[in-house]
C-alpha positions as CSV (number, residue, x, y, z in Angstrom):
1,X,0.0,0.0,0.0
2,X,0.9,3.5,-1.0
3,X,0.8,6.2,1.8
4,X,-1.2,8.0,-0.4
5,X,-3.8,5.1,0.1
6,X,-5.8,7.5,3.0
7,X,-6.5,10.1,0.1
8,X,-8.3,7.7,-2.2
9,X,-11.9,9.7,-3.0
10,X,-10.3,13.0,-2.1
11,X,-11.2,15.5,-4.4
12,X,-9.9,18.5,-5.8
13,X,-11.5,22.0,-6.4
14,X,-12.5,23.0,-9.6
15,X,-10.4,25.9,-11.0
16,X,-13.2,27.5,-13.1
17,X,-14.6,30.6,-13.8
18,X,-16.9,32.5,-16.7
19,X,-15.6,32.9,-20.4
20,X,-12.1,30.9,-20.2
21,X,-10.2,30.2,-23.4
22,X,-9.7,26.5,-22.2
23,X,-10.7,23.9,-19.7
24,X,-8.5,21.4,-19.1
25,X,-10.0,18.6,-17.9
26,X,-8.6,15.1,-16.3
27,X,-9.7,11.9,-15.8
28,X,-9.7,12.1,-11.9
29,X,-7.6,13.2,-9.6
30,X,-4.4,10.7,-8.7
31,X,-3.7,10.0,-5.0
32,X,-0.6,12.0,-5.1
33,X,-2.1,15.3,-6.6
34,X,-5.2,14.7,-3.8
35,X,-2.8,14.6,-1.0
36,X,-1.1,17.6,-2.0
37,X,-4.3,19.3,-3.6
38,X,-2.7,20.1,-7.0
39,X,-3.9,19.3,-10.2
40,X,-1.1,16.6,-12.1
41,X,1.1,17.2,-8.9
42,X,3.1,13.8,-9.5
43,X,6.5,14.4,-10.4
44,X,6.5,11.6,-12.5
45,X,3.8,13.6,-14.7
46,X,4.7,15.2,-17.8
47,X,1.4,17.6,-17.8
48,X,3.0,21.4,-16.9
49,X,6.2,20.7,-19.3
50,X,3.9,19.6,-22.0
51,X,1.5,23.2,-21.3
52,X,4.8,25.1,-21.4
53,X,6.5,23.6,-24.4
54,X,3.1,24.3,-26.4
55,X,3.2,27.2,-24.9
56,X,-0.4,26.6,-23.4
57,X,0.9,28.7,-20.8
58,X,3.6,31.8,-21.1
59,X,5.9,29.5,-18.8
60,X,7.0,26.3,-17.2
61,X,4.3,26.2,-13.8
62,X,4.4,24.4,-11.0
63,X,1.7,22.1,-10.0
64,X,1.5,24.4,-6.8
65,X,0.6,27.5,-9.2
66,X,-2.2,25.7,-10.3
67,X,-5.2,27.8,-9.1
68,X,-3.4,31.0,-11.2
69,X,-4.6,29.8,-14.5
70,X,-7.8,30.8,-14.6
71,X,-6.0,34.2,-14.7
72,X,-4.5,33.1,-18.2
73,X,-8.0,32.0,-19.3
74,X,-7.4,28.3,-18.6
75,X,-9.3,26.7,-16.7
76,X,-8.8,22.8,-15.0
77,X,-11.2,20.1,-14.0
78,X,-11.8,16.4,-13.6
79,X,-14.4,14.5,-15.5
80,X,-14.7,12.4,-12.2
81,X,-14.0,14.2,-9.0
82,X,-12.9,11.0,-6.5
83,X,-9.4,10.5,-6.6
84,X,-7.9,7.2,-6.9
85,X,-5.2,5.0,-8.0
86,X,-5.5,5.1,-11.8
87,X,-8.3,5.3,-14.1
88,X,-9.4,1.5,-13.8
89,X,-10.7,1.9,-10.0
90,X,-13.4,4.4,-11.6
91,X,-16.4,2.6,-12.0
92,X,-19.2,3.2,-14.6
93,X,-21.4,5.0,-12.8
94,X,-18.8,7.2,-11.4
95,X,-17.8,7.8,-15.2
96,X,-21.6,9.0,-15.9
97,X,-22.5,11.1,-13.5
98,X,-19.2,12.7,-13.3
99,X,-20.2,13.4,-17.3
100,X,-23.3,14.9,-16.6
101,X,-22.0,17.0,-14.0
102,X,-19.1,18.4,-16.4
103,X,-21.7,19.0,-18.9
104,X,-23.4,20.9,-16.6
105,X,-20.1,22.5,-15.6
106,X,-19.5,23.5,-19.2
107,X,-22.8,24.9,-20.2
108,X,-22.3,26.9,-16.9
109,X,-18.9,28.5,-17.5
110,X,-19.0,28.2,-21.2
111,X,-15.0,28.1,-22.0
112,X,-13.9,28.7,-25.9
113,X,-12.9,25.1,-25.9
114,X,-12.2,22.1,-23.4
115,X,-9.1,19.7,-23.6
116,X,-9.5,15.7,-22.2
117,X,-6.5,15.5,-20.9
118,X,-6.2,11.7,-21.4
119,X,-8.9,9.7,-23.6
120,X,-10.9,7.7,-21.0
121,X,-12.5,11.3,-19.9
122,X,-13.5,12.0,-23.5
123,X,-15.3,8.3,-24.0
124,X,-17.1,8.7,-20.8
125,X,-18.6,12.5,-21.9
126,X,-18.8,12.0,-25.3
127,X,-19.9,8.1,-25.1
128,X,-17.8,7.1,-27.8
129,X,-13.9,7.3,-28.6
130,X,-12.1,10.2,-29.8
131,X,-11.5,9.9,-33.3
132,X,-7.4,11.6,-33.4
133,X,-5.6,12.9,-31.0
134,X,-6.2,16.2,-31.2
135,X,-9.2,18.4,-32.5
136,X,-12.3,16.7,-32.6
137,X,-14.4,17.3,-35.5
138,X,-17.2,18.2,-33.9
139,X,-17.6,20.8,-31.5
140,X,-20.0,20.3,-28.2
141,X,-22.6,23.0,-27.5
142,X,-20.7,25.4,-29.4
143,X,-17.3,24.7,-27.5
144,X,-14.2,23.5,-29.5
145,X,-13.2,19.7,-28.2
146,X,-9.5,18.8,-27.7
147,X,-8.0,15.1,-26.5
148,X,-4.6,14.6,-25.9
149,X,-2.6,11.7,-24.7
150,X,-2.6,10.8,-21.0
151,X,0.9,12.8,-19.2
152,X,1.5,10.3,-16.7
153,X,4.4,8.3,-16.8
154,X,2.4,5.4,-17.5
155,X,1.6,6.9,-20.8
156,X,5.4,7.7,-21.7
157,X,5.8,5.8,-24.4
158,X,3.1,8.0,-26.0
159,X,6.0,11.4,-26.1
160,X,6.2,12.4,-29.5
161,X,2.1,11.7,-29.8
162,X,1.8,13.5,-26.9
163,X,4.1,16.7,-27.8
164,X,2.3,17.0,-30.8
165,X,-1.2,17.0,-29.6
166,X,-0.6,19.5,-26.8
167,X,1.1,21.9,-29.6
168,X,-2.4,21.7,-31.3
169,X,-4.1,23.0,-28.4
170,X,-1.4,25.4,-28.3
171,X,-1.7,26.5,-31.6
172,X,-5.2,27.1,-31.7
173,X,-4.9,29.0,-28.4
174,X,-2.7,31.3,-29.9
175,X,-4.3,31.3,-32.9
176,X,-7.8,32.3,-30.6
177,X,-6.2,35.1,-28.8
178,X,-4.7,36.6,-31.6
179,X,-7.8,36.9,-33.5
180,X,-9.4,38.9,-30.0
């Protein structure tokens, strides 16, 4: 057993607010980034390197800076708000509701566009798989849909896919703000 085994179902708060260019949205929280109440927090995650690099964000963050994106119009969430041990311990109707509840989340805050940040998010809110890495083709209630790659180590041997669909996201978030 981990000793991050106590924080299994601990949550973390959404970092939303009206009109952001982006939501960035997990599966669920990880028992490391619920014990320290940081979105991605694992050092062993690739997910703040990857925003940088695409320049997602102006410059390498910390997990610990987390709650000052919405102040750079990104915005981060979990499809599934429990925390656990990786994505399998999730079951179905945790993957639902915590659907529904993003939708509702969405419609709310209406962001330019949200990001799945790993593809099991995506299949449970859209109910189907993503069809690239990437832009989706089809929007969702007017809001641009993104999926990249998972940035956990356990998804390392996804790097290059990775890089490349984070620098999508990137581009068209440059590509957004320069047309404002």
């Amino acid at each position: 057993m981990s000793g991050f085994d106590s924080n299994a179902g601990a949550a973390l708060p959404d970092l939303l607010a009206p009109g952001l260019d982006l939501v960035l949205c997990g599966c669920n929280p990880g028992l490391y980034s619920a014990a320290v109440g940081h979105y991605f927090a694992h050092p062993g995650n690739a997910f703040w390197r990857l925003l940088a690099e695409a320049s997602i964000t102006p410059r390498f963050f910390h997990p610990e800076e987390d709650q000052l994106l919405p102040a750079l119009g990104i915005g981060l969430t979990d499809v599934v708000a429990r925390s656990s041990a990786g994505i399998d311990a999730v079951r179905p109707e945790e993957w639902q509701a915590g659907a529904r509840a993003l939708a509702q989340r969405l419609l709310r805050y209406r962001p330019a566009a949200v990001c799945f940040v790993g593809a099991a998010g995506y299949r449970a809110f859209a109910g189907r798989r993503h069809t690239r890495w990437g832009r989706q083709p089809e929007d969702w209630e007017g809001i641009a849909v993104f999926v990249v790659p998972s940035p956990s180590g356990r998804a390392a041997r996804l790097g290059e896919t990775r890089r490349v669909a984070f620098a999508e996201v990137g581009t068209w978030l440059r590509e957004r703000r320069a047309r404002s």
